[in-house]
Every structure is written in C-alpha cells, then in structure tokens.
N, C-alpha and C positions, 0 to 999 in steps of 0.2 A: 318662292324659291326654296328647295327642299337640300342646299347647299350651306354649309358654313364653315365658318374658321373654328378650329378648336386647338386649348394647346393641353396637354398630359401631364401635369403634375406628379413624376413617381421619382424614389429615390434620390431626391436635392435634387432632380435637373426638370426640365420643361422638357414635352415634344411636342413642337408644333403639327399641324396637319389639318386635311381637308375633311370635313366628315357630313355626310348624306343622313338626311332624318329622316329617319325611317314610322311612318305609322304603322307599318303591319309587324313591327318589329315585337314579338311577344316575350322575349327572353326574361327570364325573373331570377332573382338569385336565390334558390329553393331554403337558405338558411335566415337573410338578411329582407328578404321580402324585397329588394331593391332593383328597380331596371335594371338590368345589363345592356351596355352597350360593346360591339364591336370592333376590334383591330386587327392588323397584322401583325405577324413575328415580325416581319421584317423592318417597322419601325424601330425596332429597339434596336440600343448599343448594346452592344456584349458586355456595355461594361455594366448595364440595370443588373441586379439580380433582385431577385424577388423574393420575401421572406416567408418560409413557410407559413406562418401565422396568418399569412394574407389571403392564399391559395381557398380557390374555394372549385368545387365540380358543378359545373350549367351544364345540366341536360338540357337538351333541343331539337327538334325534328324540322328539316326540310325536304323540300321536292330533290326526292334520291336518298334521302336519307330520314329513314324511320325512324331509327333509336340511333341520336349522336353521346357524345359529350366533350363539350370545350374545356379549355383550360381557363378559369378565372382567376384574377387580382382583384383584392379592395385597394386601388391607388388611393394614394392624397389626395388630388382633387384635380377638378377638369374645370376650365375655363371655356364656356360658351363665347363665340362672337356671331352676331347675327340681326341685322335690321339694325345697325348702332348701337344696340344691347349688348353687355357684359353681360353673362353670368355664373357663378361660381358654385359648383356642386363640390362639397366636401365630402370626401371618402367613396369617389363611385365604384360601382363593377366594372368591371372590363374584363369582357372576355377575349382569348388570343387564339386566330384562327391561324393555322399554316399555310393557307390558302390567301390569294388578293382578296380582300373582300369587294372589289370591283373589275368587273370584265377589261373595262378598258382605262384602268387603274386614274380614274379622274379624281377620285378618295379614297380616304383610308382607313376610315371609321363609319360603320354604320351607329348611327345617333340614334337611342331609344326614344321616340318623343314623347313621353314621360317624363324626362328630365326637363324640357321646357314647361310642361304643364306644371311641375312641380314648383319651378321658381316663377311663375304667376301667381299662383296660389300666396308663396309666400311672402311675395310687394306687397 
C-alpha cells in the first residue's frame, strides 16, 4: 500500500492528511541534504506563517517542466502512520506546490520514501 496517514507538525498546530509514497520521488533539499517531501497550499490556514529562516528554494524537474523551482519549509516535524507504525521525522522538508498534488485529489502529500528508509535505519 503506497498510502498513509500523516499529520504536519508546523507553527504549534498539527495538519493532518493523506499522503502517497512516492519511490520515484528524487527531491533533495540542495542546502540540508534532506528528502523533500510534497504539499499543497491549500492545506494550510492562513493563519501558518512561515519564518523566513525556514524558507529554503528546491529545484526540480518534471514531465513539462524542465527547470522548476518550489517553495520549501523546514517544519517541526511529521508524524508517519503506516502498517501500525508510528513514525516521527524531526525537522523535515516540505516543499509547497500551488498545484493538487493529485489529479483526483485522494492525497495531499507526496511522501519521499526516504523518510521511511530513514527511520528503519534508525530502530
């Protein structure tokens, strides 16, 4: 199952949501060496703001697009759920697209799976 529960830990508050794990997902954060994972604007309240200090630029290329570049956060921290497993990544990337990042909006996060190989590593 390439599905799972994730909640957003930014700014004091939780976002929950669905997020799709992506293997072919190659996004790296060019400063912090860190997967990037994907979201929408439109999760967020108007009420997040985001602190400059956190801001980072993710270059990335997709089919139709050659030279992009996203807008990234180092949040607080994301909570994995998946196969009965907890798990917590402190300080991820997330990058914020304008766009759904699903056609037929079943998630809302593309999940680096990087981040699960990470927390195997570290049990």
């Amino acid at each position: 199952e390439q599905i799972c529960n994730v909640i957003l830990g930014v700014g004091g508050k939780e976002v929950p949501m669905i997020a799709f794990i992506d293997n072919g997902n190659g996004l790296i954060d060019p400063i912090s060496k860190k997967p990037v994972s994907v979201t929408e604007r439109v999760v967020f309240s108007r009420e997040i703001e985001f602190s400059p200090e956190k801001y980072r630029v993710i270059p990335f290329h997709a089919l139709g697009t050659e030279k992009g570049i996203l807008d990234g956060y180092e949040m607080d921290y994301l909570k994995i759920e998946r196969d009965g497993k907890k798990i917590m990544i402190e300080k991820p990337i997330i990058a914020i697209s304008n766009d759904y990042v699903s056609g037929k909006k079943n998630y809302q996060m593309i999940l680096h799976s990087e981040l699960l190989k990470e927390s195997e590593d570290s049990v």
